[in-house]
Chimera marker file (.cmm) of the C-alpha trace (Angstrom):
<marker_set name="trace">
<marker id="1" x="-11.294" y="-4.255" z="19.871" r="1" g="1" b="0" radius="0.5"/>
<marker id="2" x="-9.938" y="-5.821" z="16.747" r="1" g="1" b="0" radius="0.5"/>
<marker id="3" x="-12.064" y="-7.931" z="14.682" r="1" g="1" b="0" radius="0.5"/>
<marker id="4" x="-9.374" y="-10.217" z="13.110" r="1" g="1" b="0" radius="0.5"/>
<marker id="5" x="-6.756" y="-11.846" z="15.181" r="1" g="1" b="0" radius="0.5"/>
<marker id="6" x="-3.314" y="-11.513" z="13.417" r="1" g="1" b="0" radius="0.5"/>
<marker id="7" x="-2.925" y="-15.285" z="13.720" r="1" g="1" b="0" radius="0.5"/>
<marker id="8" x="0.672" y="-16.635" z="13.414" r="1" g="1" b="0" radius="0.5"/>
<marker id="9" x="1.501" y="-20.242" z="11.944" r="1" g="1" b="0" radius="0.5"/>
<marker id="10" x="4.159" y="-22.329" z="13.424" r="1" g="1" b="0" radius="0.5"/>
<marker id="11" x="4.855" y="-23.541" z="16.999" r="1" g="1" b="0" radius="0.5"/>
<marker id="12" x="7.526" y="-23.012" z="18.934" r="1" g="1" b="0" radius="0.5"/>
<marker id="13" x="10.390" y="-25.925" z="17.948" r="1" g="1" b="0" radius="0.5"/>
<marker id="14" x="9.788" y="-25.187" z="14.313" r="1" g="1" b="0" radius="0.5"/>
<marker id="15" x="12.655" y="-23.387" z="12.715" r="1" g="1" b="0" radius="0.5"/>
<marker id="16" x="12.405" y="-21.423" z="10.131" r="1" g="1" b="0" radius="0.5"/>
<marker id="17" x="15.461" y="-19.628" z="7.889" r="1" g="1" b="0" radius="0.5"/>
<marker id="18" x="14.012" y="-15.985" z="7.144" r="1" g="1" b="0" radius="0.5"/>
<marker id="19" x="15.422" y="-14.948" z="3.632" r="1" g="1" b="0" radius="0.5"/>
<marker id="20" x="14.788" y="-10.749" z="4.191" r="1" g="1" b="0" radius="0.5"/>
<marker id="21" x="17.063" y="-11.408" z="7.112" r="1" g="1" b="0" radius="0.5"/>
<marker id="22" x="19.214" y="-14.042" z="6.241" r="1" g="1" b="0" radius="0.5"/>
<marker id="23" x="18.690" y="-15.711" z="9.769" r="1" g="1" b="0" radius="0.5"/>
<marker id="24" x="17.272" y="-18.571" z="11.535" r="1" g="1" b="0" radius="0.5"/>
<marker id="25" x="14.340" y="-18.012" z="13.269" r="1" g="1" b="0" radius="0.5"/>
<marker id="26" x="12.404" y="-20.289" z="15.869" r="1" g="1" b="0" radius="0.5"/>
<marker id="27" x="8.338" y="-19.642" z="15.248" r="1" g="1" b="0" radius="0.5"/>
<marker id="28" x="7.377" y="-17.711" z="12.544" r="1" g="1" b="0" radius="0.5"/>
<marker id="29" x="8.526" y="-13.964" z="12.735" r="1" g="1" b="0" radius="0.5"/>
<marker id="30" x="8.565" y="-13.391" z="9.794" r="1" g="1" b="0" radius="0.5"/>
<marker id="31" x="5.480" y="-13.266" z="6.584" r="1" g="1" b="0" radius="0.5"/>
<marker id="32" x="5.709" y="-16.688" z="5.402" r="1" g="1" b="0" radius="0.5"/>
<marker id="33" x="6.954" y="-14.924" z="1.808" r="1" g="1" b="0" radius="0.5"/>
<marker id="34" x="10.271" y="-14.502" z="3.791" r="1" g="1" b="0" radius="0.5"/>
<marker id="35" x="10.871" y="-17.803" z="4.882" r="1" g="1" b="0" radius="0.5"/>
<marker id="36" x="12.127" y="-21.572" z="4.148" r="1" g="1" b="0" radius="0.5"/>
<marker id="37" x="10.683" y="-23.841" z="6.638" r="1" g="1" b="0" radius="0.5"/>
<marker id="38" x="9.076" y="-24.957" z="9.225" r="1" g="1" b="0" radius="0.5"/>
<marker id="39" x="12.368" y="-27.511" z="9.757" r="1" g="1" b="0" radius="0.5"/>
<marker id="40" x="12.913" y="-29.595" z="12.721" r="1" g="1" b="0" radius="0.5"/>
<marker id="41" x="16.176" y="-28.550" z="14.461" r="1" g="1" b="0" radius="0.5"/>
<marker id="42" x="17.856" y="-25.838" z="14.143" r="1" g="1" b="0" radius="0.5"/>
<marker id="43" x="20.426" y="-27.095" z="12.341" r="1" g="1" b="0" radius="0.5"/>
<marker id="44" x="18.400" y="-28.234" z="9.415" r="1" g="1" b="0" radius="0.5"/>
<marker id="45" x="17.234" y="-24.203" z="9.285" r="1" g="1" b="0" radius="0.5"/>
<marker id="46" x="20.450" y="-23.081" z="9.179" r="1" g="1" b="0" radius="0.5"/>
<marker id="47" x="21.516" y="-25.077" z="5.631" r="1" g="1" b="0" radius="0.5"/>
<marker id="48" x="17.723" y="-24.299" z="4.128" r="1" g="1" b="0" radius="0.5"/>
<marker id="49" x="20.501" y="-22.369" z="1.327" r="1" g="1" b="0" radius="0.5"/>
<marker id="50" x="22.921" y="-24.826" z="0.567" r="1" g="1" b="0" radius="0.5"/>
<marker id="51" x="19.585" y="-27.540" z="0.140" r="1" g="1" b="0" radius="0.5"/>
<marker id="52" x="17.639" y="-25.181" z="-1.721" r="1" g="1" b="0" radius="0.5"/>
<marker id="53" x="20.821" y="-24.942" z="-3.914" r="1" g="1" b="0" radius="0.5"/>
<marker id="54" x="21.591" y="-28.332" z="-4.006" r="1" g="1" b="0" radius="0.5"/>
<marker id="55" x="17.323" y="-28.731" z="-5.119" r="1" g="1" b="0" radius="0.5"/>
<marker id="56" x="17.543" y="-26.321" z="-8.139" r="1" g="1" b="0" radius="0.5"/>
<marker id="57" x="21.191" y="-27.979" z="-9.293" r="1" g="1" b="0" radius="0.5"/>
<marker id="58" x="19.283" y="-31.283" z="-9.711" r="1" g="1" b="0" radius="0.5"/>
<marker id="59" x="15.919" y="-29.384" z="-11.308" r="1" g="1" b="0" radius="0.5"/>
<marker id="60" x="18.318" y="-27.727" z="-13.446" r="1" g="1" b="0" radius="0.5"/>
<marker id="61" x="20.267" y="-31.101" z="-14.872" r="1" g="1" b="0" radius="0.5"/>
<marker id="62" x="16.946" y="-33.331" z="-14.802" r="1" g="1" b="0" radius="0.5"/>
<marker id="63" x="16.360" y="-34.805" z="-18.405" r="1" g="1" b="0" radius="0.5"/>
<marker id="64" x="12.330" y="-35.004" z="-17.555" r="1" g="1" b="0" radius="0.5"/>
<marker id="65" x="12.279" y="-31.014" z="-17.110" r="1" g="1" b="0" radius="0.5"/>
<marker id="66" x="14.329" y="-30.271" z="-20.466" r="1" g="1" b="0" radius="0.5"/>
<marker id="67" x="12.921" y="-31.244" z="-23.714" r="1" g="1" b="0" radius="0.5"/>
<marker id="68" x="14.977" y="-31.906" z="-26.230" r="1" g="1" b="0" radius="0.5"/>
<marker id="69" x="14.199" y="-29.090" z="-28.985" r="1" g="1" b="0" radius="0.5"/>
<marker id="70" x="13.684" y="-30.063" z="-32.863" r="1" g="1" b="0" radius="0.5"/>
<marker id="71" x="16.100" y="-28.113" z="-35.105" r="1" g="1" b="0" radius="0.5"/>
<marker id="72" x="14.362" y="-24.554" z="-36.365" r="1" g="1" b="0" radius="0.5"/>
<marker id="73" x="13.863" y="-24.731" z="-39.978" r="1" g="1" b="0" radius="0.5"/>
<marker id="74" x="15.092" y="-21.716" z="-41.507" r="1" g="1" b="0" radius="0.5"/>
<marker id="75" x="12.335" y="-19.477" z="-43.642" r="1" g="1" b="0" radius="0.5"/>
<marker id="76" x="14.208" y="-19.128" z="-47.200" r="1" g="1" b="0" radius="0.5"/>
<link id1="1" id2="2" r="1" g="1" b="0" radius="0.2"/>
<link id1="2" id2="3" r="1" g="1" b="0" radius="0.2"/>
<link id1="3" id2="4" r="1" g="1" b="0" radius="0.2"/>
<link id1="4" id2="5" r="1" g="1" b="0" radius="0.2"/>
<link id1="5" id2="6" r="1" g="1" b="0" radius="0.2"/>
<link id1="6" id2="7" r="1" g="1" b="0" radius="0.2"/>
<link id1="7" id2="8" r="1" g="1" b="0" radius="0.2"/>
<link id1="8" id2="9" r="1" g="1" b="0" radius="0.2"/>
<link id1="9" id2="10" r="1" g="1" b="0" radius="0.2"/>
<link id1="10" id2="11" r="1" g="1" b="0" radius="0.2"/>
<link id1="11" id2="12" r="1" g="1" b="0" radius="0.2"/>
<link id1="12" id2="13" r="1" g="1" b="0" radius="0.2"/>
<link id1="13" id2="14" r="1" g="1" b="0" radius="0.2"/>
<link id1="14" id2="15" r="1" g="1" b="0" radius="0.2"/>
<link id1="15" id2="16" r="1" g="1" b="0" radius="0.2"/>
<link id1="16" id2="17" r="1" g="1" b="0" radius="0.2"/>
<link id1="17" id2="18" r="1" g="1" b="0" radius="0.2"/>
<link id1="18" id2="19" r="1" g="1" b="0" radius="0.2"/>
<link id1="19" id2="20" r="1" g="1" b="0" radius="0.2"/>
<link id1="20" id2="21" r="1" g="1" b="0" radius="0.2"/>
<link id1="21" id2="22" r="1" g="1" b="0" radius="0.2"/>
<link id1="22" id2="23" r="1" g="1" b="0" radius="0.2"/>
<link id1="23" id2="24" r="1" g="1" b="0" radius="0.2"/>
<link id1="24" id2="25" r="1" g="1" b="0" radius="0.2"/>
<link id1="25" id2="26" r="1" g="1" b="0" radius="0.2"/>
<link id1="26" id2="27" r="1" g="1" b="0" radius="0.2"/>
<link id1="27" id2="28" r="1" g="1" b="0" radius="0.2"/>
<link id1="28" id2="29" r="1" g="1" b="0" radius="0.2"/>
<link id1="29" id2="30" r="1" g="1" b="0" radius="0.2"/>
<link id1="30" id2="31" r="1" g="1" b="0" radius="0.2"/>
<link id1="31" id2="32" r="1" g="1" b="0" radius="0.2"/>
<link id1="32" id2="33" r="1" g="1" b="0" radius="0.2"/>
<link id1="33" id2="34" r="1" g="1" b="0" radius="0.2"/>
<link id1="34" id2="35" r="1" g="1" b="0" radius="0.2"/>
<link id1="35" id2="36" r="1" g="1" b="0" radius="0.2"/>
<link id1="36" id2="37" r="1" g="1" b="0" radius="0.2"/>
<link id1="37" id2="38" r="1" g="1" b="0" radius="0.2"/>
<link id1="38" id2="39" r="1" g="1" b="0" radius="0.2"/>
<link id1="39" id2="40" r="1" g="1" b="0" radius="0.2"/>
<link id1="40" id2="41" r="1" g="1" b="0" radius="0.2"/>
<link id1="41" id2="42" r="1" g="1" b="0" radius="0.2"/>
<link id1="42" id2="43" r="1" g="1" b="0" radius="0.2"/>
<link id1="43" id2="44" r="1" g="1" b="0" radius="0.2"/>
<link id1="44" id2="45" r="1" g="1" b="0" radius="0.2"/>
<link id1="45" id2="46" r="1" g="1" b="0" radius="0.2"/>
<link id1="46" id2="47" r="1" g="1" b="0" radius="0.2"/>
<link id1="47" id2="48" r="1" g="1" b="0" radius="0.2"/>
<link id1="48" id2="49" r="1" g="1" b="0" radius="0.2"/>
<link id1="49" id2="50" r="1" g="1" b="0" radius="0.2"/>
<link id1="50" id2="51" r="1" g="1" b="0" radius="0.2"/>
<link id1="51" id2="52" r="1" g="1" b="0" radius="0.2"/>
<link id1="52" id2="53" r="1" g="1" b="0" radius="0.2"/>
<link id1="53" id2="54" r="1" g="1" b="0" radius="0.2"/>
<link id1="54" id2="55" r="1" g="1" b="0" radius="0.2"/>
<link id1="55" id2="56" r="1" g="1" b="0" radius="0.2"/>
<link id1="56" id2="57" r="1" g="1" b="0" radius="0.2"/>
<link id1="57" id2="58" r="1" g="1" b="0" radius="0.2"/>
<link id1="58" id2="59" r="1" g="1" b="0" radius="0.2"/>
<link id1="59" id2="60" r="1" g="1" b="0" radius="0.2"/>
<link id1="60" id2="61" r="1" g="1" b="0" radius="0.2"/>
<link id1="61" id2="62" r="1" g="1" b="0" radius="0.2"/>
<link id1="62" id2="63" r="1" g="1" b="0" radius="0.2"/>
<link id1="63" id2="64" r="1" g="1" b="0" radius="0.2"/>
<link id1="64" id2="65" r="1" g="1" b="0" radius="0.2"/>
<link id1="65" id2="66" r="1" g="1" b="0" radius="0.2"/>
<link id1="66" id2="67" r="1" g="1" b="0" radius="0.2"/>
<link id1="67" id2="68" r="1" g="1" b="0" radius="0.2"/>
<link id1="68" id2="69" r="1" g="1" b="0" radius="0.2"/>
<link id1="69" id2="70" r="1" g="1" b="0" radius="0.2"/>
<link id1="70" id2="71" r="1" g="1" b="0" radius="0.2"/>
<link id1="71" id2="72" r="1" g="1" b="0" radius="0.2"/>
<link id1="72" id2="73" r="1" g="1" b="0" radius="0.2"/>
<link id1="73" id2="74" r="1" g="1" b="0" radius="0.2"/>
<link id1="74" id2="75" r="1" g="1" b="0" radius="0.2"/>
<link id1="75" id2="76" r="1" g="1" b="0" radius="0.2"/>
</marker_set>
């Protein structure tokens, strides 16, 4: 008899998009270190990419992330 339960987190009608296998998964089958989610639909799973994308395109060009530097003064 086991003493710990492998316990899984999700319920069924959560999606999840598994990045080791590049698939869309209802319920957690995966290690949550795999996977985008828990979504709603299945369709919302399926673009988890393209809005993860979309996220780090918008990080990547936000003013409040990227401080201006002060020119380096050269050592002479």
């Amino acid at each position: 008899m086991a003493l710990f339960k492998k316990r899984t987190v999700g319920k069924p009608g959560e999606w999840f998009y598994c990045l080791a296998h590049h698939k869309v998964e209802e319920g957690p089958e995966c290690p949550a270190k795999d996977r985008f989610g828990p979504y709603p639909t299945r369709e919302e799973a399926e673009h988890a990419m393209r809005h993860a994308q979309e996220r780090n395109l918008e990080w990547e060009n936000d003013p409040k992330w990227h401080d201006k530097s002060a020119p380096t003064e050269s050592a002479d």
